[in-house]
N, C-alpha and C positions, 0 to 999 in steps of 0.2 A: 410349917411348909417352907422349902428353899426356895428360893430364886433364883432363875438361870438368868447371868448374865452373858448380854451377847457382847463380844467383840468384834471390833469394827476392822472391816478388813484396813491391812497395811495401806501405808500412802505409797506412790509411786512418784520417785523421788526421780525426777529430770536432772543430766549432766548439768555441770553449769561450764561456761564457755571459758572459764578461766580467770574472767576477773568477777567472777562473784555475783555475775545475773545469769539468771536461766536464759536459754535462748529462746526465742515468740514461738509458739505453737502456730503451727500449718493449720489452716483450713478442712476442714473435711470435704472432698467431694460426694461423698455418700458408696465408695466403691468400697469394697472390700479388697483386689489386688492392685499392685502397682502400687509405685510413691503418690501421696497424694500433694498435689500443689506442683505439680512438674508443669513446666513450661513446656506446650508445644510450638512445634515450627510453624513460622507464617509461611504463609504461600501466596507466593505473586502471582496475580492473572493478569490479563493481559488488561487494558485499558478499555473503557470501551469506545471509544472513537479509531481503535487502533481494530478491534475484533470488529465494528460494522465495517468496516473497509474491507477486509476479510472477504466478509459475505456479500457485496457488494462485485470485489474481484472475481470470488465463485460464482455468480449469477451471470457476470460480465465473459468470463470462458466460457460457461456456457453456450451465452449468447454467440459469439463468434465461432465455435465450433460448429454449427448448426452453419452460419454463412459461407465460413470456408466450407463445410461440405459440399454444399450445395453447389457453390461455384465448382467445385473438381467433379462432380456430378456433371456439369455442362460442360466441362471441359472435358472430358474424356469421352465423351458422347456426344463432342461433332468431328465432323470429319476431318475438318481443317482449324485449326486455331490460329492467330485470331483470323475470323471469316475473310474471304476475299474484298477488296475495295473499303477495308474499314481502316482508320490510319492506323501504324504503329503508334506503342506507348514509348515515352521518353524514357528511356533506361537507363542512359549514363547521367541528367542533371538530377533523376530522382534517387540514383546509388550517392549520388553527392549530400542530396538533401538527407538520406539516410542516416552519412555522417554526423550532419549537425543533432537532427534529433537524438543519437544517440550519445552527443556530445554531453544536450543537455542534461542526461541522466547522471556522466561522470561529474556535471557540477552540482549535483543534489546530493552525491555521494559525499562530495568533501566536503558539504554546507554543512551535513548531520555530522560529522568530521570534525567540522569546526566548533559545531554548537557542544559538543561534548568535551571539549579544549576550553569551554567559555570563549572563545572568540565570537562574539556575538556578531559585531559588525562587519568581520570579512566572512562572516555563515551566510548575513541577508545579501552580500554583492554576487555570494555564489549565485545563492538563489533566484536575485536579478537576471542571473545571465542563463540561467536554466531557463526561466521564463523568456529572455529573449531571443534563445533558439528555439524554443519553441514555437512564436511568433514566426520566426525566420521560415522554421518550417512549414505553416500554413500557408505562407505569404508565396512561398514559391508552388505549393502545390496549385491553392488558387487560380495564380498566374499558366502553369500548364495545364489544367483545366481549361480557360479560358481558351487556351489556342486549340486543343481536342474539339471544344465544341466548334468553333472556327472552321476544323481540319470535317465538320459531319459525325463527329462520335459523340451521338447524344442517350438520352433514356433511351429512345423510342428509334433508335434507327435502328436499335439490333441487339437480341439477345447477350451480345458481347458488350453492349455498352452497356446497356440494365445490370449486367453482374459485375461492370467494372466501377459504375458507381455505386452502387447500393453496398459494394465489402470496402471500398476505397471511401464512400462519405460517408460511411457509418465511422469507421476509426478517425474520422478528420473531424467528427463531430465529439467523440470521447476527448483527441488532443484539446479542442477548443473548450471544454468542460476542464477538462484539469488544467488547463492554462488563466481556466477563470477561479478555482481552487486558488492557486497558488498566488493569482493576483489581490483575493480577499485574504491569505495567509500570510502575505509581506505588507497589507495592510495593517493587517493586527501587530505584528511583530514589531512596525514601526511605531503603534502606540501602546509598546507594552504589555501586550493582554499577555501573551506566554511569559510567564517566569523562567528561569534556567531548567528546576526542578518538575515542569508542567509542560512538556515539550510533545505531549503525546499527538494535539492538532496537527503539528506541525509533522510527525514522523508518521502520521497518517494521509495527511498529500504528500509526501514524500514517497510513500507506498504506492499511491495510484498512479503517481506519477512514472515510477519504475514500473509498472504493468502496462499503460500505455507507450511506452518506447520498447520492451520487449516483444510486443505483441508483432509492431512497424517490418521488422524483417521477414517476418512467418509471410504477412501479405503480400511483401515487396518480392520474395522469393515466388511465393504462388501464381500472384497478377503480373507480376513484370518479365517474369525470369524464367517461367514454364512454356 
């Protein structure tokens, strides 16, 4: 009786790279098309201290859309604006004050300016100074408050003054809020806690901060200037 011998399939012989080693075998990912072992692209997302600010500032337009409405809802549905015997609003020291707060925004611009320069320490005197026009500007709203109520323009004296401060101290309460962001953000800054490469706190009061001065005109135009 014969016997069948089997032969063993051929070897499958790997290029060699030129000096005489084979090159390392790829991994398998278990696909049948495409190269296996290919790198895909990373993808940057955003931060997340930078994406709650986001949502935060979407919540906060909201919010304000709804107050301005409401105010041009009274406004266009009384007869006379503002009512007879109520004072006028200071319109030329708070076009002024307009400037500084939007002052402080151009020095937040060139802080994140400077921090990407690595100028670390003329980033935080920007910063200083954004904060204290910021100051500057509650210090003077304050102060004309104070004479309004003086002048009889209170909550409760008149529909005009209920919608003048409820849209006018609700944003003087946001500035105050981000002015206290940014007073715990130059705290840290001056002990270190942001590295160069971990700047995302920091470009996140920076955010809020540019949505509450953007906002300052929309209202200065509506309350002051309509």
């Amino acid at each position: 009786m014969s016997t069948v011998l089997e032969t063993p399939p051929p070897r499958r012989i790997r290029p060699s790279r030129g000096d005489g080693r084979l090159p390392p075998t790829l991994p398998s990912t278990g696909g049948d098309d495409g190269r296996d072992g290919d790198p895909s692209p990373r993808r940057i997302g955003l931060d997340n201290a930078i994406l709650a600010t986001v949502f935060l500032i979407a919540a906060e337009v909201m919010f304000f859309a709804g107050l301005v409405s409401a105010f041009w809802v009274l406004r266009l549905g009384a007869p006379v604006w503002p009512p007879p015997l109520q004072p006028r609003l200071p319109v030329g020291i708070t076009g002024v004050n307009t400037l500084v707060l939007l002052g402080s925004s151009v020095a937040v611009v060139a802080a994140m300016r400077m921090f990407r320069d690595s100028r670390r320490r003329a980033a935080v005197r920007r910063l200083q100074l954004a904060g204290t026009l910021g100051g500057l500007f509650l210090v003077v709203q304050g102060y004309e408050w104070l004479r309004l109520i003086g002048f009889g323009l209170t909550m409760s004296s008149s529909t005009y003054g209920a919608a003048f401060y409820t849209l006018i101290g609700a944003h003087g309460v946001h500035v105050l809020a981000a002015l206290s962001w940014l007073s715990v953000t130059l705290l840290l800054l001056a002990r270190g806690r942001f590295a160069d490469e971990h700047m995302a706190g920091v470009r996140a009061c920076a955010l809020y901060w540019h949505f509450v001065v953007a906002l300052w005109p929309i209202l200065y135009v509506s309350v002051y200037l309509s």
